[in-house]
PQR file with spaces between the fields and no chain letter, atoms N, CA, C, O and H, PARSE charges and radii, in Angstrom:
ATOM       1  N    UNK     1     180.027  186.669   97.825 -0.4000 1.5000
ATOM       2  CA   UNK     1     180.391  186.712   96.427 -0.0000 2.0000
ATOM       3  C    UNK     1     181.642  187.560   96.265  0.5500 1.7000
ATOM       4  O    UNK     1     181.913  188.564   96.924 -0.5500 1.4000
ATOM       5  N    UNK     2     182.416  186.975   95.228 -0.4000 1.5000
ATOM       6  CA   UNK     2     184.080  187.910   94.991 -0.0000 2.0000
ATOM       7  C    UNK     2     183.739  188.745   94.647  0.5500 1.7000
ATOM       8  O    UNK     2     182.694  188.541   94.031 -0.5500 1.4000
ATOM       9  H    UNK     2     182.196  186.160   94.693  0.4000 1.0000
ATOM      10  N    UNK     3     184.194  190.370   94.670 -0.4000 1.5000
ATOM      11  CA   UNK     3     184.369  191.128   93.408 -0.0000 2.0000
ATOM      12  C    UNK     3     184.985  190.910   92.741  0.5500 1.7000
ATOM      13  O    UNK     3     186.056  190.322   92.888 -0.5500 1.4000
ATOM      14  H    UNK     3     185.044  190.536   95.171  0.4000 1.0000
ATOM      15  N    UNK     4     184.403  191.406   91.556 -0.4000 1.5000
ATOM      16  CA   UNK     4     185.370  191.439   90.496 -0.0000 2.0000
ATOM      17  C    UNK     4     186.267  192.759   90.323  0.5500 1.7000
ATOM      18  O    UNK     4     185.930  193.904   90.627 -0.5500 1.4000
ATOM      19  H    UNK     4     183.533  191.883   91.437  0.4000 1.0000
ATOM      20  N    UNK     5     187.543  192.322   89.738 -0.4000 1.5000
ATOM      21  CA   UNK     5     188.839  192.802   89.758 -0.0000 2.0000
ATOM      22  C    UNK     5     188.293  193.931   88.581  0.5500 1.7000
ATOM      23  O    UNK     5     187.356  193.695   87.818 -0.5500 1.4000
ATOM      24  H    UNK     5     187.817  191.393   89.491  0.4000 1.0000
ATOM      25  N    UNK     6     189.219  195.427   88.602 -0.4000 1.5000
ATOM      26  CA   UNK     6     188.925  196.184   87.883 -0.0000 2.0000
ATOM      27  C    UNK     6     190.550  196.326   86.906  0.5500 1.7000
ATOM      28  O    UNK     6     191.530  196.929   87.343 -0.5500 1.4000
ATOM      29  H    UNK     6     189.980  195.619   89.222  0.4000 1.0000
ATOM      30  N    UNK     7     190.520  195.926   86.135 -0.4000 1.5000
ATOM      31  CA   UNK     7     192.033  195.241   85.724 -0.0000 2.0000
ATOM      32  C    UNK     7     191.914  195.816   84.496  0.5500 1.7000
ATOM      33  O    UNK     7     191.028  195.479   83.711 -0.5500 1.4000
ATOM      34  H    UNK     7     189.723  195.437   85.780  0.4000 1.0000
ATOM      35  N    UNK     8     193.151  197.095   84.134 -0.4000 1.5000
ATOM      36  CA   UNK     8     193.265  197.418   82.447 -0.0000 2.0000
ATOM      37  C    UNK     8     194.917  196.697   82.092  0.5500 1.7000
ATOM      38  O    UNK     8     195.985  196.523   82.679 -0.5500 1.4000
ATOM      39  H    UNK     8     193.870  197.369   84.772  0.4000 1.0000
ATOM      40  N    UNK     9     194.274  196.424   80.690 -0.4000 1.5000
ATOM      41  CA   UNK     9     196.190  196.501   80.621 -0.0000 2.0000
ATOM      42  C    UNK     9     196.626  197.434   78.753  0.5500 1.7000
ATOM      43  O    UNK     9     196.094  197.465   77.644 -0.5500 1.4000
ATOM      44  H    UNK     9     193.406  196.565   80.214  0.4000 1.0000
ATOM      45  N    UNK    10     197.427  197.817   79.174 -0.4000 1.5000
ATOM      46  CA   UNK    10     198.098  198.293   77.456 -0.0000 2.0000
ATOM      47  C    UNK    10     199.182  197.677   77.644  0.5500 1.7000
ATOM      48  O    UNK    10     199.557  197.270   78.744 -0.5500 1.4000
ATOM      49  H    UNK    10     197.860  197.791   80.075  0.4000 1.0000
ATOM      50  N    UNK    11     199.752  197.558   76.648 -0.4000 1.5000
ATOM      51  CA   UNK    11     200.477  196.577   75.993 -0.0000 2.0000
ATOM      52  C    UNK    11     201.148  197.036   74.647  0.5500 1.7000
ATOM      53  O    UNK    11     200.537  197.631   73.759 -0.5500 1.4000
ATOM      54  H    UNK    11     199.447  197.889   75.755  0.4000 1.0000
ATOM      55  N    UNK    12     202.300  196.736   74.608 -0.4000 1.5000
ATOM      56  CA   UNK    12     202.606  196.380   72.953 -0.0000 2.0000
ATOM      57  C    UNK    12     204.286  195.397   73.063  0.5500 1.7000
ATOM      58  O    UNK    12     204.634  194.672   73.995 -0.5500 1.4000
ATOM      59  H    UNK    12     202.796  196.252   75.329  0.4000 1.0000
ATOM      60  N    UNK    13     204.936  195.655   71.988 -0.4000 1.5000
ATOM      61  CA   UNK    13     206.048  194.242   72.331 -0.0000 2.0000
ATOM      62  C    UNK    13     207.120  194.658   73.567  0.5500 1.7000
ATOM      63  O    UNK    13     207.548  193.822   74.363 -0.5500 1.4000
ATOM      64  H    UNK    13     204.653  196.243   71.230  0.4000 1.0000
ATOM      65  N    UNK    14     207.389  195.718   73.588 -0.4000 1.5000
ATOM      66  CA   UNK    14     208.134  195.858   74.936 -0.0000 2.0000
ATOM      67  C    UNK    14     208.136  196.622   76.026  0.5500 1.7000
ATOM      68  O    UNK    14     209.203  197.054   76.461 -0.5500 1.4000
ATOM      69  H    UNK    14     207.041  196.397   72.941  0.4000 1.0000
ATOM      70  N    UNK    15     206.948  196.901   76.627 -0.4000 1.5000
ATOM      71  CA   UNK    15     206.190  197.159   77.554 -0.0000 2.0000
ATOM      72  C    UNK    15     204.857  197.009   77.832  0.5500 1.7000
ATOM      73  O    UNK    15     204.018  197.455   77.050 -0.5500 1.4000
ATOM      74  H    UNK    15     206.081  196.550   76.273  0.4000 1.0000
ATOM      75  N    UNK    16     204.392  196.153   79.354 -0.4000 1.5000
ATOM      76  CA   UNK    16     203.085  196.432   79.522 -0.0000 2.0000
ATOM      77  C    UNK    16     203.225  197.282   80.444  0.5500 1.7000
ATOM      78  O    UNK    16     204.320  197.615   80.897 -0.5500 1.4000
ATOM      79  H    UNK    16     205.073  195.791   79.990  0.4000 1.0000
ATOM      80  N    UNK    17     201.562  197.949   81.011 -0.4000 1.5000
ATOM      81  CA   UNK    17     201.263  197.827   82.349 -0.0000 2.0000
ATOM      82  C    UNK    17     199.611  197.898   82.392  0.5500 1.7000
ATOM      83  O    UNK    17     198.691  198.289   81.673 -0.5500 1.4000
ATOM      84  H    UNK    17     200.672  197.678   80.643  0.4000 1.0000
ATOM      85  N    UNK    18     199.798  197.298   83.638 -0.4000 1.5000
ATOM      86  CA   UNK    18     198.607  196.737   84.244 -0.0000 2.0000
ATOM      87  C    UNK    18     198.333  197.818   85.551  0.5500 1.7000
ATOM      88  O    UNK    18     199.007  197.988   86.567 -0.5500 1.4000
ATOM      89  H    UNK    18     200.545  196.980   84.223  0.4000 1.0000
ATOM      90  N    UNK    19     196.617  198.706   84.943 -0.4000 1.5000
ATOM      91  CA   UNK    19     196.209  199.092   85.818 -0.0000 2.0000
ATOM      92  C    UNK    19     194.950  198.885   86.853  0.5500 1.7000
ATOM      93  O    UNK    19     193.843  199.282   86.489 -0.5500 1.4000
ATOM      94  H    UNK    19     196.070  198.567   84.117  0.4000 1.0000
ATOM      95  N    UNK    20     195.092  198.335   87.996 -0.4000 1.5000
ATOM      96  CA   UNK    20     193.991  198.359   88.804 -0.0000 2.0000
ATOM      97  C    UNK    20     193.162  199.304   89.788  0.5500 1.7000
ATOM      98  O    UNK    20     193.576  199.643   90.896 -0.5500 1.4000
ATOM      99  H    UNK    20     195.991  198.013   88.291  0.4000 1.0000
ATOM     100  N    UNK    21     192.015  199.660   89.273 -0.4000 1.5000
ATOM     101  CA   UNK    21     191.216  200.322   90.317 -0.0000 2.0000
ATOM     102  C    UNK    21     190.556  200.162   91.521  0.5500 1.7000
ATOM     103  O    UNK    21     189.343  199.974   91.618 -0.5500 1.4000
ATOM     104  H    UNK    21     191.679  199.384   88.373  0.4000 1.0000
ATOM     105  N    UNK    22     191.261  200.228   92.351 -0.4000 1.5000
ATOM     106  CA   UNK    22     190.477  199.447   93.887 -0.0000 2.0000
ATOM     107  C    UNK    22     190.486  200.928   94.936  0.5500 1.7000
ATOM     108  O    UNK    22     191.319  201.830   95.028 -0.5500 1.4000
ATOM     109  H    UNK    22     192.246  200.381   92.272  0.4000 1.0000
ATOM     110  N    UNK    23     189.717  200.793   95.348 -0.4000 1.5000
ATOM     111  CA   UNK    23     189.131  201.991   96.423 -0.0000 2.0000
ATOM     112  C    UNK    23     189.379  203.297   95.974  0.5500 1.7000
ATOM     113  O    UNK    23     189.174  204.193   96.794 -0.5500 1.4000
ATOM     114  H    UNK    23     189.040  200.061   95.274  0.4000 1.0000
ATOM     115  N    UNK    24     189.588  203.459   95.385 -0.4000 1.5000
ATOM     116  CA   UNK    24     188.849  205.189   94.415 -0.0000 2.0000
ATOM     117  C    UNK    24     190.774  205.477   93.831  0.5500 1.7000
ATOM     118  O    UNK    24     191.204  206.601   93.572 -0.5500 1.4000
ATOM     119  H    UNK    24     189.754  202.732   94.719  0.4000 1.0000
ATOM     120  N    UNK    25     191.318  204.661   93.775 -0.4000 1.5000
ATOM     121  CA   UNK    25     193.027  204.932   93.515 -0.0000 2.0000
ATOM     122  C    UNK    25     193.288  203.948   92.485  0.5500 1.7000
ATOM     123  O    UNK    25     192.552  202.993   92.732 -0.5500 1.4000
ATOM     124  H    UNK    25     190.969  203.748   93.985  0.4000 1.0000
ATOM     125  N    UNK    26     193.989  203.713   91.436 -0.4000 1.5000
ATOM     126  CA   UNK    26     194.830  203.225   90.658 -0.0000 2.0000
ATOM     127  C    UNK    26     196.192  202.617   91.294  0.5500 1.7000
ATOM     128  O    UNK    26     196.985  203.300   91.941 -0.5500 1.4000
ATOM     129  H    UNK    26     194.587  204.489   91.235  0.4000 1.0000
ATOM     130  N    UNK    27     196.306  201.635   91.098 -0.4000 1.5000
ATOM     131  CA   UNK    27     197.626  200.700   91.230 -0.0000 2.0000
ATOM     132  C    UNK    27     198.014  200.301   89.721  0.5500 1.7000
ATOM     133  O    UNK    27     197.150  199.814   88.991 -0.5500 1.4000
ATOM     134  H    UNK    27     195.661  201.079   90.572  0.4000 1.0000
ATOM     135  N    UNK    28     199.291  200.508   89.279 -0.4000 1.5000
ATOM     136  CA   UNK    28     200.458  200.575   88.389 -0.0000 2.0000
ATOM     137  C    UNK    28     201.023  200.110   88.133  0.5500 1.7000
ATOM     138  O    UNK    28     202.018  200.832   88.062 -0.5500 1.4000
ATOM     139  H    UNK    28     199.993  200.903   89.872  0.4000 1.0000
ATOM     140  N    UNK    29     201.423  198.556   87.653 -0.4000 1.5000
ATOM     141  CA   UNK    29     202.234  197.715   87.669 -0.0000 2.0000
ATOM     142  C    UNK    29     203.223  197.837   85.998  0.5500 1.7000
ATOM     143  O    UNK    29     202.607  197.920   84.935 -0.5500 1.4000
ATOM     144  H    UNK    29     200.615  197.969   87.710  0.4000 1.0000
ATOM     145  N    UNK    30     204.412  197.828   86.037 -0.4000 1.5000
ATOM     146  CA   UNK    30     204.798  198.156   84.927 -0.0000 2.0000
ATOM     147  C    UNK    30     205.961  196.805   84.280  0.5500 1.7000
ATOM     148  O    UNK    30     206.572  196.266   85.202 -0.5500 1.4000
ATOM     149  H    UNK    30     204.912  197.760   86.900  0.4000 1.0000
ATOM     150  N    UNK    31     206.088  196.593   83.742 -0.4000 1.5000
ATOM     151  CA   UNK    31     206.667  195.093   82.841 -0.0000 2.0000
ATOM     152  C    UNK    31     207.469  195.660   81.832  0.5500 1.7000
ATOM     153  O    UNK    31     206.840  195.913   80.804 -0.5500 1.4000
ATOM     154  H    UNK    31     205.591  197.031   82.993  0.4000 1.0000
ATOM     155  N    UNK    32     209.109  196.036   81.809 -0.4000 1.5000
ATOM     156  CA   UNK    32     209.750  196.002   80.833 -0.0000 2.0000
ATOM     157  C    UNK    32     210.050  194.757   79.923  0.5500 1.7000
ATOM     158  O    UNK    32     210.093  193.722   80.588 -0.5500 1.4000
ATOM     159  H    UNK    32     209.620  195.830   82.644  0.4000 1.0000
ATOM     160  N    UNK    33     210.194  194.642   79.044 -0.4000 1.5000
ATOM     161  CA   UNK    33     210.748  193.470   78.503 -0.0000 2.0000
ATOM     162  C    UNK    33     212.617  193.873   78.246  0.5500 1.7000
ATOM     163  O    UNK    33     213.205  194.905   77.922 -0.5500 1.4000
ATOM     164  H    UNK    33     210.159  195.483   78.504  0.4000 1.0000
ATOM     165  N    UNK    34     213.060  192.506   78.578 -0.4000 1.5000
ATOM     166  CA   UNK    34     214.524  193.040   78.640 -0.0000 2.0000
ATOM     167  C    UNK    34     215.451  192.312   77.484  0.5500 1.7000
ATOM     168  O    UNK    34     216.626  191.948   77.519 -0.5500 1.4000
ATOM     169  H    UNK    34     212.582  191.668   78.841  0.4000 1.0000
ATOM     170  N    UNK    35     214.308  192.237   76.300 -0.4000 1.5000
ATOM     171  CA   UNK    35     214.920  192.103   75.012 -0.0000 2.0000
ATOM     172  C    UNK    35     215.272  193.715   74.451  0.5500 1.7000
ATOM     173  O    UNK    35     214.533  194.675   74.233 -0.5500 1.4000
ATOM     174  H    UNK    35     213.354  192.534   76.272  0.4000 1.0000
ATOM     175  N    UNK    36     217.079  193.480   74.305 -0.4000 1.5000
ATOM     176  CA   UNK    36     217.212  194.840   73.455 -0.0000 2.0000
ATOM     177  C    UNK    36     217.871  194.175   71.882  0.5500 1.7000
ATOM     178  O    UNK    36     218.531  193.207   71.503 -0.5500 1.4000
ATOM     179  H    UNK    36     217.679  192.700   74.483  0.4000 1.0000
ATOM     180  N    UNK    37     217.209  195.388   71.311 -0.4000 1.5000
ATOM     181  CA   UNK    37     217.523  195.006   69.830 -0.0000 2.0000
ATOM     182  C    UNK    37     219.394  194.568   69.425  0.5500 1.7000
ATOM     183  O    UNK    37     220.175  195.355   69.960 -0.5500 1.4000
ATOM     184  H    UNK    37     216.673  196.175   71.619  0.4000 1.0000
ATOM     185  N    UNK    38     219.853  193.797   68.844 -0.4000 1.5000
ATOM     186  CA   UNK    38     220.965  193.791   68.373 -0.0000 2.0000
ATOM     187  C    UNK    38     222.184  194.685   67.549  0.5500 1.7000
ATOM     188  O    UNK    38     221.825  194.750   66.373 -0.5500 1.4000
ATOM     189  H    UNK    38     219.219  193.158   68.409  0.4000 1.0000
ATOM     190  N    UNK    39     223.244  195.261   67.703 -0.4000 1.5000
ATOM     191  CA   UNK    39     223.473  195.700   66.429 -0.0000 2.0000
ATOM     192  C    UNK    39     224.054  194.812   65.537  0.5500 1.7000
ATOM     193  O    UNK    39     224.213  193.636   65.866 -0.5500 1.4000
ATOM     194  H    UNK    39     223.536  195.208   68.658  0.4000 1.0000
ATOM     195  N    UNK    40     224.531  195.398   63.995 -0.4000 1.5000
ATOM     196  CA   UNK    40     225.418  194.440   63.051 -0.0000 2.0000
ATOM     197  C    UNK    40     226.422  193.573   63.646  0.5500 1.7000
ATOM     198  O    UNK    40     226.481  192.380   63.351 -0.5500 1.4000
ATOM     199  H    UNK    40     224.402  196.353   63.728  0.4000 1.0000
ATOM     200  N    UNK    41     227.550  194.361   64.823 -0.4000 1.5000
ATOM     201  CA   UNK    41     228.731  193.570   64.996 -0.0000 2.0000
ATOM     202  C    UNK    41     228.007  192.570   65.974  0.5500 1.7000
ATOM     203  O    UNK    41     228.869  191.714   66.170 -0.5500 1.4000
ATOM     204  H    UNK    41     227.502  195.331   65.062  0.4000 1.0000
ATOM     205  N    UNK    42     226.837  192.201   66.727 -0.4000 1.5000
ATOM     206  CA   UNK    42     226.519  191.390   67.330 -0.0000 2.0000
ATOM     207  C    UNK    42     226.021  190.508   66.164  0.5500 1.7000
ATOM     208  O    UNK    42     226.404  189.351   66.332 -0.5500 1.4000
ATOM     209  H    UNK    42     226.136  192.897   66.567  0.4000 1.0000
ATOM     210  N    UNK    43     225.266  190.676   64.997 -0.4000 1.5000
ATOM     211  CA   UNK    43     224.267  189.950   64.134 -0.0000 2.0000
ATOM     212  C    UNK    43     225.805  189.149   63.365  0.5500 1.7000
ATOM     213  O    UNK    43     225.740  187.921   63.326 -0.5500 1.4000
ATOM     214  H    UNK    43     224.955  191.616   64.860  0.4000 1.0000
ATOM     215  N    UNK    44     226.752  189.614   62.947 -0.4000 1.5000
ATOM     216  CA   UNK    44     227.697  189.064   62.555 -0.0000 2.0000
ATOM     217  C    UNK    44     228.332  188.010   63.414  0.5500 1.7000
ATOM     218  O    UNK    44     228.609  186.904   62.951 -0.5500 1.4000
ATOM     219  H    UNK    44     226.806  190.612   62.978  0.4000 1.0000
ATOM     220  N    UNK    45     228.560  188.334   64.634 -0.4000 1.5000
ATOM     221  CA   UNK    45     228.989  187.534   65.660 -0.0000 2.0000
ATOM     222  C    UNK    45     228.432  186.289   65.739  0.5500 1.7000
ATOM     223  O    UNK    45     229.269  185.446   66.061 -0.5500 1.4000
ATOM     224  H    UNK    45     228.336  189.232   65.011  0.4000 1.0000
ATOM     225  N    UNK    46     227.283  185.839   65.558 -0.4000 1.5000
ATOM     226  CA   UNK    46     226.320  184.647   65.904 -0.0000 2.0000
ATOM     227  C    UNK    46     225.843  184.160   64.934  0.5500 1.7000
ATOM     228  O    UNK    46     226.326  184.377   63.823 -0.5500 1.4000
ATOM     229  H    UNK    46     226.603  186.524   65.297  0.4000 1.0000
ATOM     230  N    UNK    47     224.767  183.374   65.124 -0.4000 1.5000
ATOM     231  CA   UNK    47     224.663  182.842   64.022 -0.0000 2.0000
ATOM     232  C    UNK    47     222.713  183.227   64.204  0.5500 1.7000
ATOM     233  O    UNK    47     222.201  183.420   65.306 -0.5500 1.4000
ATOM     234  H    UNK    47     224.375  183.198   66.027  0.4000 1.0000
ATOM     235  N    UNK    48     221.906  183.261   62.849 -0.4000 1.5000
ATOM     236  CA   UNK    48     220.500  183.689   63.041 -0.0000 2.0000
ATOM     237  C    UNK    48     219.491  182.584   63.702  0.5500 1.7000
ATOM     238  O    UNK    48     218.493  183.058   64.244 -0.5500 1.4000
ATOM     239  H    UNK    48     222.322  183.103   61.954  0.4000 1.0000
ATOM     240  N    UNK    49     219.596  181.605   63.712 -0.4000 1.5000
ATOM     241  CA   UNK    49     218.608  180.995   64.698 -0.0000 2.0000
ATOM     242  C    UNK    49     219.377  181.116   66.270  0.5500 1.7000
ATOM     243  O    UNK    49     218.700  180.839   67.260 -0.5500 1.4000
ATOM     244  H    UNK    49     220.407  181.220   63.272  0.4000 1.0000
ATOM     245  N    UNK    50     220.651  181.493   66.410 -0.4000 1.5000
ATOM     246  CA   UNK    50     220.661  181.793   67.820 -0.0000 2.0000
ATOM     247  C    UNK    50     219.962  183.132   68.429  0.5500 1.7000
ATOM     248  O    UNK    50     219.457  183.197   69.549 -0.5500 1.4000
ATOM     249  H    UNK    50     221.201  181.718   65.606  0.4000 1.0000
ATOM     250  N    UNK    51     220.010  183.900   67.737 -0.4000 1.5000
ATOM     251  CA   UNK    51     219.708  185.306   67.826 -0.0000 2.0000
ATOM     252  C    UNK    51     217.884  185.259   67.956  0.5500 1.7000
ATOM     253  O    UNK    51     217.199  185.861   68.783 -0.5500 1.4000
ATOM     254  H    UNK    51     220.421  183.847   66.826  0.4000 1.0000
ATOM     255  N    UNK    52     217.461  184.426   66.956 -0.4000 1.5000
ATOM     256  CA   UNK    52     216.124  184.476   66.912 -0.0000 2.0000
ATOM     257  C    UNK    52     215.324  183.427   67.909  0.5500 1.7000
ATOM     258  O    UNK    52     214.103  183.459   68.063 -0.5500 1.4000
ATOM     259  H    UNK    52     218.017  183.937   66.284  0.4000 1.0000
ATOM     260  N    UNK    53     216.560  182.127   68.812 -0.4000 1.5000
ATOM     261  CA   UNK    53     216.040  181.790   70.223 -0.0000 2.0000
ATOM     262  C    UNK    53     216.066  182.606   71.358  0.5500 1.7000
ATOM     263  O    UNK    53     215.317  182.548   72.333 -0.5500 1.4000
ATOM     264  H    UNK    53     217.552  182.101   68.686  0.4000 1.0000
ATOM     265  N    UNK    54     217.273  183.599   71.082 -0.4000 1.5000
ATOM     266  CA   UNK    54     217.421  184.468   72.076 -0.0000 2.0000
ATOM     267  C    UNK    54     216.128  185.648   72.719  0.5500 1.7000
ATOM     268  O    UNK    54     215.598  185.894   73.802 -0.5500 1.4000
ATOM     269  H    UNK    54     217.881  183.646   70.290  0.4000 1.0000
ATOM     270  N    UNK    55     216.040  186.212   71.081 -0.4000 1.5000
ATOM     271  CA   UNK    55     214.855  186.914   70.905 -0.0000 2.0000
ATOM     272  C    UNK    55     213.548  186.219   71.871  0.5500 1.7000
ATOM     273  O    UNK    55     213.106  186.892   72.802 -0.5500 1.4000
ATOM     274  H    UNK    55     216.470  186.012   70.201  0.4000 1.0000
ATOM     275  N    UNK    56     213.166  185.300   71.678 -0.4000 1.5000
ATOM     276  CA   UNK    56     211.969  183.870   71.798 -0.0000 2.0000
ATOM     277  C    UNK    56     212.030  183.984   73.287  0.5500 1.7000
ATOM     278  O    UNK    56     211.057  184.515   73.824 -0.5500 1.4000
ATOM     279  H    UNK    56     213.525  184.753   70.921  0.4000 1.0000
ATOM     280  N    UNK    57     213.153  183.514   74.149 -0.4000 1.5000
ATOM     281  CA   UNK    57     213.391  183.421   75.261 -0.0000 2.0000
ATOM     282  C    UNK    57     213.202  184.706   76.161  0.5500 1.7000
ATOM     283  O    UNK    57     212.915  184.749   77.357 -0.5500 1.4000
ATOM     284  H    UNK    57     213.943  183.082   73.713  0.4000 1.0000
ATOM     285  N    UNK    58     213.437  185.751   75.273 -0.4000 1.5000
ATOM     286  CA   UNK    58     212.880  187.239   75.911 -0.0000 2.0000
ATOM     287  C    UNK    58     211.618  187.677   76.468  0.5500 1.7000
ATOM     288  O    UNK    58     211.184  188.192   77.497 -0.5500 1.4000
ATOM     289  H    UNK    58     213.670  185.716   74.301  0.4000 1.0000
ATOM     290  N    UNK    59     211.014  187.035   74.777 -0.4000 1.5000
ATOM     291  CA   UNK    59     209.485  187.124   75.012 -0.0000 2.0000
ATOM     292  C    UNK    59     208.600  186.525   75.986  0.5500 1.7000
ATOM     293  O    UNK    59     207.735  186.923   76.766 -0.5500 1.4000
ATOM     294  H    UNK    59     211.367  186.616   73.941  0.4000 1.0000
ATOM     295  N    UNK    60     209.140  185.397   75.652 -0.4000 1.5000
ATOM     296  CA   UNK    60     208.475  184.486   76.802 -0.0000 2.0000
ATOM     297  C    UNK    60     208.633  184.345   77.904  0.5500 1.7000
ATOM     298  O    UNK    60     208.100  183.386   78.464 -0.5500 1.4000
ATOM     299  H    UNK    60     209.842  185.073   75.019  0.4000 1.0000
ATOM     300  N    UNK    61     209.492  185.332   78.673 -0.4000 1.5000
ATOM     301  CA   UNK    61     209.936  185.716   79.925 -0.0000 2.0000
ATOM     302  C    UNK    61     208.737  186.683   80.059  0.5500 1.7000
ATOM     303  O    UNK    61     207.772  186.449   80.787 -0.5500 1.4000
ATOM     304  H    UNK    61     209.925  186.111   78.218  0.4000 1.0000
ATOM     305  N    UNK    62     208.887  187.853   79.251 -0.4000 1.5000
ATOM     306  CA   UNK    62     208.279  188.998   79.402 -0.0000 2.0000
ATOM     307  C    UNK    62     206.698  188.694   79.248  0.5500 1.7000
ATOM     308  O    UNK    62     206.145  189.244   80.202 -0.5500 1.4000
ATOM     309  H    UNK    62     209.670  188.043   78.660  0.4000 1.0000
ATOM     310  N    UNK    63     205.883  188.132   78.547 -0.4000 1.5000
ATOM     311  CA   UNK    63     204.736  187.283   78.985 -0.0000 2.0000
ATOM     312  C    UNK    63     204.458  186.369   80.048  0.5500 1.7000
ATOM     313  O    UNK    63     203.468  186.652   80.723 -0.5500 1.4000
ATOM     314  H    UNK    63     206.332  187.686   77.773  0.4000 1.0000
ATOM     315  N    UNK    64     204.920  185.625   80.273 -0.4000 1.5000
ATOM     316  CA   UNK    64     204.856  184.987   81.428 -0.0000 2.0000
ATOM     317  C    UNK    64     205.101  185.531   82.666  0.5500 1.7000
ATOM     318  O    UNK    64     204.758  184.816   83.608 -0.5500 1.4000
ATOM     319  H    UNK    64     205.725  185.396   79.726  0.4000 1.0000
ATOM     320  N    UNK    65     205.737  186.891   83.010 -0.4000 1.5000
ATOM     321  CA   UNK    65     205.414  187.951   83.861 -0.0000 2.0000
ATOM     322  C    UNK    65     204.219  188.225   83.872  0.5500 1.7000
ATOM     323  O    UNK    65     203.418  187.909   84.752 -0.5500 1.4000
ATOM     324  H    UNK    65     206.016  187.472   82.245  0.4000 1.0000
ATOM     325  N    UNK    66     204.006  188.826   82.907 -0.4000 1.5000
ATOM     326  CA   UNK    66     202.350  189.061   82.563 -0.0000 2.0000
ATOM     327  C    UNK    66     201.226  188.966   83.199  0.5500 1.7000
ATOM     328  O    UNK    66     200.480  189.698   83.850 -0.5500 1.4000
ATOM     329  H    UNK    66     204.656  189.082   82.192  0.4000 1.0000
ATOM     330  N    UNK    67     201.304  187.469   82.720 -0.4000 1.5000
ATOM     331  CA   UNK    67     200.843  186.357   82.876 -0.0000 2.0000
ATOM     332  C    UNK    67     200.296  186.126   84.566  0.5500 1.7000
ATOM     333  O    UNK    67     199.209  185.960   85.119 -0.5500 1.4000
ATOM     334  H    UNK    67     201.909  186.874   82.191  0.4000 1.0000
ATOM     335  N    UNK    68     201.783  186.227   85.004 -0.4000 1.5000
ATOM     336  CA   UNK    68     201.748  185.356   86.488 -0.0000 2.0000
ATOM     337  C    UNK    68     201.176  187.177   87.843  0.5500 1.7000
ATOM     338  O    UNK    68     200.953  187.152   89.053 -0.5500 1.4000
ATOM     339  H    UNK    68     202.666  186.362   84.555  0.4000 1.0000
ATOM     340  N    UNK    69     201.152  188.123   87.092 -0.4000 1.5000
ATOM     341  CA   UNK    69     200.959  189.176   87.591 -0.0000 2.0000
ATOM     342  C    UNK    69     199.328  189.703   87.474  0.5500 1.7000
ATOM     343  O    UNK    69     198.894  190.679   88.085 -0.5500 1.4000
ATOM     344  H    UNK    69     201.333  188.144   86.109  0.4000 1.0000
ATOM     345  N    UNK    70     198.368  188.667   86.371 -0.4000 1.5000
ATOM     346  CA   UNK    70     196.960  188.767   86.173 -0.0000 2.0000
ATOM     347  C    UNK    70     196.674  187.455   87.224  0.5500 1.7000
ATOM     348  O    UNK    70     195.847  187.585   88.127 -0.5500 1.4000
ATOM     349  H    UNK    70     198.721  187.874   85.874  0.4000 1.0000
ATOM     350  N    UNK    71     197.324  186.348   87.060 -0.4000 1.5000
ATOM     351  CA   UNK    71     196.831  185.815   88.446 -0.0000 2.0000
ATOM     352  C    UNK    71     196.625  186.135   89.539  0.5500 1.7000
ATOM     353  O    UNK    71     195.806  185.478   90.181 -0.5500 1.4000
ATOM     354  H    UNK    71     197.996  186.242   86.326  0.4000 1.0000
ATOM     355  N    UNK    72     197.314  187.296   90.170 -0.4000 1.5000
ATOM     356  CA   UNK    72     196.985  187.507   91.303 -0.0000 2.0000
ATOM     357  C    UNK    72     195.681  188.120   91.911  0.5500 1.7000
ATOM     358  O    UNK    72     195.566  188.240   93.130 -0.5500 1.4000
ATOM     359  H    UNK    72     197.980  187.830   89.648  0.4000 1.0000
């Protein structure tokens, strides 16, 4: 029979980490997200649904890390 995995995670929008307890030690896995906020002369520069795919494309990088890092 598998054990089961001892798996925490905290979280919020731009950082996780994922901690596992295996043989009396903690393992640390840490997930920046590498969305940084904009300033004005960038928000002027573009236009708002580019900014807000850009945003989108961040996220969903930074989850799908996540993601592919609880599979293991």
């Amino acid at each position: 029979m598998k054990t089961p995995r001892r798996l925490g995670i905290w979280m919020d929008h731009s950082v996780a980490r994922l901690m596992e307890y295996t043989d009396g030690e903690y393992k640390v896995i840490t997930f920046d997200s590498n969305f940084v906020g904009l300033d004005n002369q960038d928000g002027l520069q573009h236009s708002e649904s580019l900014l807000y795919n850009k945003e989108n494309q961040a996220k969903r990088s930074f989850y799908k890390s996540i993601i592919e890092a609880l599979k293991l």
